[in-house]
C-alpha positions as CSV (number, residue, x, y, z in Angstrom):
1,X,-31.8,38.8,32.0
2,X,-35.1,39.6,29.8
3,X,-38.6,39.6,30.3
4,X,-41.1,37.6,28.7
5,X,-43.5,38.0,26.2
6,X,-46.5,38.8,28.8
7,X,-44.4,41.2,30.5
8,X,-43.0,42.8,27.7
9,X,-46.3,43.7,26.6
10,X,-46.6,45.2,30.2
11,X,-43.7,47.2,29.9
12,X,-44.2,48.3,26.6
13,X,-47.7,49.6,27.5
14,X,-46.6,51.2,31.0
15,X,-44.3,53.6,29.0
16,X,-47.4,54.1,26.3
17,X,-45.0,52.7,23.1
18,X,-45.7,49.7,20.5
19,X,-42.6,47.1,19.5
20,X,-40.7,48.9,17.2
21,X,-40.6,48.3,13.6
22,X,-36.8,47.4,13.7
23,X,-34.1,47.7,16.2
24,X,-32.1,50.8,15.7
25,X,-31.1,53.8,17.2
26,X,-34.2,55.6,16.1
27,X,-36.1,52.9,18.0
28,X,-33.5,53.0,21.1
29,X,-33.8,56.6,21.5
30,X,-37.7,56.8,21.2
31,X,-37.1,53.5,23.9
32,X,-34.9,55.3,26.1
33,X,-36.7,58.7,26.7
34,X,-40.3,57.3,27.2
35,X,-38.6,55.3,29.6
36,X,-37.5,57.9,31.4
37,X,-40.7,59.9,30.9
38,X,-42.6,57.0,32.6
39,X,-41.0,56.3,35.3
40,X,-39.6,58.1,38.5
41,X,-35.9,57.8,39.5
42,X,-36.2,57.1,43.6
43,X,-34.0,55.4,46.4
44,X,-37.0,55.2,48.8
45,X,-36.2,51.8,49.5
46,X,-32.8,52.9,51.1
47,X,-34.1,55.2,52.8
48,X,-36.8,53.4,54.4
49,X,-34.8,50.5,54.6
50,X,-37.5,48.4,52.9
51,X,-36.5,45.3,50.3
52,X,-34.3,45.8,47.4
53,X,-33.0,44.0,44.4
54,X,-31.4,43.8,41.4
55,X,-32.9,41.2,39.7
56,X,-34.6,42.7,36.6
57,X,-37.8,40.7,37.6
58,X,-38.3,42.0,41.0
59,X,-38.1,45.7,39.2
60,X,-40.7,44.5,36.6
61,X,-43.1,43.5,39.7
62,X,-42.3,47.1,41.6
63,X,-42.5,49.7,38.4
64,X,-44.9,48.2,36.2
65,X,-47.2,46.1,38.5
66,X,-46.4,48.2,42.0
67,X,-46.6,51.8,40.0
68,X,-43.1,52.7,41.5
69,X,-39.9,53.9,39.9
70,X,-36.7,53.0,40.7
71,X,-32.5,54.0,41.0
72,X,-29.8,53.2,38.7
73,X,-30.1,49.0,39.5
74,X,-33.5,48.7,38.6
75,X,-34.4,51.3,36.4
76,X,-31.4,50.6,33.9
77,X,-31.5,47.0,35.1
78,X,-35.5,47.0,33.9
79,X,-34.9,48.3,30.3
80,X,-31.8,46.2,30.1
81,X,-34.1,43.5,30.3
82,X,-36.8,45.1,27.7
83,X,-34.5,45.7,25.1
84,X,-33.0,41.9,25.5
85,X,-36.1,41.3,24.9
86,X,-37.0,42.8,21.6
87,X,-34.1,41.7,20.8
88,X,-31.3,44.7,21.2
89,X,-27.5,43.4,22.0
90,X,-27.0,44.6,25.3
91,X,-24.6,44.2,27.6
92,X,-25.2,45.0,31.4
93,X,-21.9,46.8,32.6
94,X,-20.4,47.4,36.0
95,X,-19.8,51.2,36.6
96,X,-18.3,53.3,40.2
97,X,-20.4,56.7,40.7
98,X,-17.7,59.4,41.9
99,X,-15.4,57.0,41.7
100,X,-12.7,60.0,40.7
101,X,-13.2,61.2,44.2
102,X,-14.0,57.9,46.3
103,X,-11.4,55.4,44.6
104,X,-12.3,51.7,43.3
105,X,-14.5,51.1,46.2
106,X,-17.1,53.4,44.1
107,X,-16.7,50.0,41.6
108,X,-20.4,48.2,41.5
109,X,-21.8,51.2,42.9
110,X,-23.6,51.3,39.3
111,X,-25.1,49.5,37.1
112,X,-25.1,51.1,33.2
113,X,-26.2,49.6,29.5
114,X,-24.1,49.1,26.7
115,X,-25.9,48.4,23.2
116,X,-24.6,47.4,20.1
117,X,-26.0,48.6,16.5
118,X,-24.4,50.6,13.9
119,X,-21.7,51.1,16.8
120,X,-21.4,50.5,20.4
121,X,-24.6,53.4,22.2
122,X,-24.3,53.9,26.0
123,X,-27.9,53.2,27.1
124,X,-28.2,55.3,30.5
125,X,-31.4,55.6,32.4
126,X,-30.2,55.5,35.8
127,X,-28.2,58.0,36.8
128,X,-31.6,60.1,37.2
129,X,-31.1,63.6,35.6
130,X,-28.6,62.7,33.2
131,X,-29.2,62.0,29.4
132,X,-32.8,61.3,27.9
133,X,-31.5,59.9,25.2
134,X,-28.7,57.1,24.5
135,X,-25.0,58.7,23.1
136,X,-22.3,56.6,21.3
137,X,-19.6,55.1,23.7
138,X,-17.1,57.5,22.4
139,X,-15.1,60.6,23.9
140,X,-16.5,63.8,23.4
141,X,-18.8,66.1,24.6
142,X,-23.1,65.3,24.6
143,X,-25.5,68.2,24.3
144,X,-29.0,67.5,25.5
145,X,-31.7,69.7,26.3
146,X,-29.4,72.4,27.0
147,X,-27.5,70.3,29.5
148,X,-23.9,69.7,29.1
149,X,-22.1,66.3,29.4
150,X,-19.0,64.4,28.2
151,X,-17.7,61.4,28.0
152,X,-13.6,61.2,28.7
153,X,-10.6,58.6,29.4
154,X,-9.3,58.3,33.2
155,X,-5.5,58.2,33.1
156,X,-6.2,54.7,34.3
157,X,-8.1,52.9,31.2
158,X,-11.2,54.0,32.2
159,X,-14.2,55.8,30.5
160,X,-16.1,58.9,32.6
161,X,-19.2,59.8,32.5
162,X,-19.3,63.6,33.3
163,X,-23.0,65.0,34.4
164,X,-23.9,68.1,33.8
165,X,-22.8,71.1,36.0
166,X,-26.1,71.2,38.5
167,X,-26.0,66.9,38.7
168,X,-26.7,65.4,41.7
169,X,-24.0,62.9,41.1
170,X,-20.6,64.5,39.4
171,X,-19.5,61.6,37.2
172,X,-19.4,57.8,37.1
173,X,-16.7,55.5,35.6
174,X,-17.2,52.3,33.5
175,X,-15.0,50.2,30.9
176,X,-17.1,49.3,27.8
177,X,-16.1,45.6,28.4
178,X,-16.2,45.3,32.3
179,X,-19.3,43.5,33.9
180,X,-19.5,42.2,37.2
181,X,-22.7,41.1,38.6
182,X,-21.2,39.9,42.2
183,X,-19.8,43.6,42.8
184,X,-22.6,45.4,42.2
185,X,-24.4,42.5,44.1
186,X,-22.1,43.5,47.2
187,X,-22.2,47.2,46.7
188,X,-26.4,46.7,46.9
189,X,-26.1,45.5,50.8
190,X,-24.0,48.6,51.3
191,X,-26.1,51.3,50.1
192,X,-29.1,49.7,51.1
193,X,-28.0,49.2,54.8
194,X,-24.8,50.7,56.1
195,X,-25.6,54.0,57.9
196,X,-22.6,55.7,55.7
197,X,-24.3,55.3,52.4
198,X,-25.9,58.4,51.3
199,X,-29.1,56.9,50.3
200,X,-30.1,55.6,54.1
201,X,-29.9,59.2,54.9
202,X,-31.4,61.3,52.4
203,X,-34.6,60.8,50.7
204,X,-34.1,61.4,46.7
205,X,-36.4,61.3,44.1
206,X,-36.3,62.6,40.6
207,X,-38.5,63.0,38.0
208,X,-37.8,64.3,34.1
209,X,-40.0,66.6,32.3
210,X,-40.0,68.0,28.8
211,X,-37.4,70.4,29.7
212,X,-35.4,69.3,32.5
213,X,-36.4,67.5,35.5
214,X,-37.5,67.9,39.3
215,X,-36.3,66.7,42.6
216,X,-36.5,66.0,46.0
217,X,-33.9,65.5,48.8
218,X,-35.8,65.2,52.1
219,X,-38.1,68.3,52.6
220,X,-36.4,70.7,49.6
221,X,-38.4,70.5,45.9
222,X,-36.3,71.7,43.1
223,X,-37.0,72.2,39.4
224,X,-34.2,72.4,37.0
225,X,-34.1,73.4,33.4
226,X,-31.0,74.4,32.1
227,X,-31.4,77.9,32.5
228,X,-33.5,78.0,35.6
229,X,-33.6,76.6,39.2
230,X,-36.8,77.4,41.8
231,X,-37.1,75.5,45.0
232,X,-39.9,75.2,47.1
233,X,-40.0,73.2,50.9
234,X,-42.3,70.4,51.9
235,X,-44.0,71.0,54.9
236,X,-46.0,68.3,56.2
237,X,-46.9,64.5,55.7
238,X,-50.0,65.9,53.7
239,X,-47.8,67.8,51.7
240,X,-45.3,64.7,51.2
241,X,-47.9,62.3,50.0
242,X,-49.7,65.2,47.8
243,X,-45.9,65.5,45.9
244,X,-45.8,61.5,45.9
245,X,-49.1,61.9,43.6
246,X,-49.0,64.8,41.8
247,X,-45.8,65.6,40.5
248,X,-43.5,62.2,41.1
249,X,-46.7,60.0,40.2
250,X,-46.1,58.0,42.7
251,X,-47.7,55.1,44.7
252,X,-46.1,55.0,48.2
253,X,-47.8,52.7,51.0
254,X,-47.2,54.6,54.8
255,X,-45.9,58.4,52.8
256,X,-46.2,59.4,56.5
257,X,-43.6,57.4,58.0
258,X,-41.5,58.8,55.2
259,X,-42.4,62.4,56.8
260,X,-41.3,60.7,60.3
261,X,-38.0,59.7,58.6
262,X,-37.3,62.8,56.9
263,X,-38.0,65.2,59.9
264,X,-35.5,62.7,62.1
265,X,-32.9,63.0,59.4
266,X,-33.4,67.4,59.4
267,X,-33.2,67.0,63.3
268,X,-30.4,65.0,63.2
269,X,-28.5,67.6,60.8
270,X,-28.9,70.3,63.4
271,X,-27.5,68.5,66.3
């Protein structure tokens, strides 16, 4: 899965940074966090119930053509591709968000990077306010920004993933070896469509900044740095789209049936 050369250029431009001299972890890192600086983390296809897909191409048309972002599929599944294509070893792997609390049905739930230079780097722009810039794939703890995470074994031969304290999801589990498209092919129809998955019944969207990142669940805006947390509510469809532009950069066709959505969903909460 890679783009081509016309699209690379595309990409490459969309996140404002030129090939890189050589492929190290100097270039992956500069890579990864413009990535992440460029483009919003959001699940609005879920909620809306609107098309959805992991193939790297259909994410390529969305976030660089359609000024969108994306969730863990398409934003880690979109860089995958880019760094394929300037030639990066990468390795698309199958991970289970929660999967400590939920059990192997979490399995395909994710999709994460692995990429091999000097040593085996976990490449991780998905997970939407987790690390800006890629670790190695080894136990320990990972300092960023001020945010806390680590990396440790499950009892049952699997790697964790631990967010930081305020994530919005707690962990996610992976093996540095395990890929498997059709699961995470599966796990797509479920959290695009079943009425149990969490993303047909919240609106989410995150966005990083130099310091932290913000984000909104339905009607609440928070920013987070890792010493501070202010929310704010949305209060109208005028509002809604003004937050779309302003501060997710955002291009969202209809922002007003996303008001409708969200204002079923808070009705819904209190009955």
């Amino acid at each position: 899965m890679t783009l081509t050369s016309g699209q690379l250029d595309a990409y490459l431009a969309r996140i404002g940074v030129n090939r890189p001299v050589s492929l190290d972890v100097d270039s992956l890192s500069r890579l990864h966090r413009a990535h992440l600086m460029a483009f919003t983390w959001e699940a609005l296809d879920a909620f809306m119930g609107w098309p959805s897909s992991i193939a790297p191409s259909v994410a390529f048309a969305k976030m660089v053509e359609g000024k969108r972002g994306g969730w863990c599929y398409e934003m880690n599944g979109l860089f995958g591709a880019a760094l394929t294509a300037l030639g990066f070893r990468v390795t698309r792997l199958c991970g289970g968000v929660n999967r400590e609390m939920i059990g192997d049905a979490a399995i395909g739930n994710h999709l994460t990077l692995r990429v091999d230079l000097d040593r085996p780097y976990l490449a991780e722009v998905g997970l939407a306010d987790a690390i800006v810039e890629p670790v190695p794939l080894a136990v320990g703890p990972i300092s960023q920004r001020g945010f806390d995470f680590s990396i440790s074994p499950t009892d049952d031969g699997w790697l964790r993933f631990n967010n930081h304290a305020n994530g919005l999801a707690h962990s996610f589990d992976f093996r540095p070896d395990h890929s498997d498209e059709s699961a995470i092919a599966a796990t797509l129809g479920w959290l695009t469509q079943d009425p149990g998955s969490p993303f047909t019944n919240a609106l989410a969207i995150l966005r990083h900044t130099s310091d932290g990142y913000v984000a909104l669940k339905n009607d609440c805006l928070r920013s987070v740095t890792a010493d501070k947390i202010s929310e704010q509510r949305i209060t109208s469809a005028g509002h809604l789209a003004d937050t779309f532009n302003t501060i997710f950069r955002l291009n969202i066709p209809k922002s007003d049936l996303v008001w409708e959505k969200v204002q079923m969903v808070a009705r819904s909460e209190t009955t």
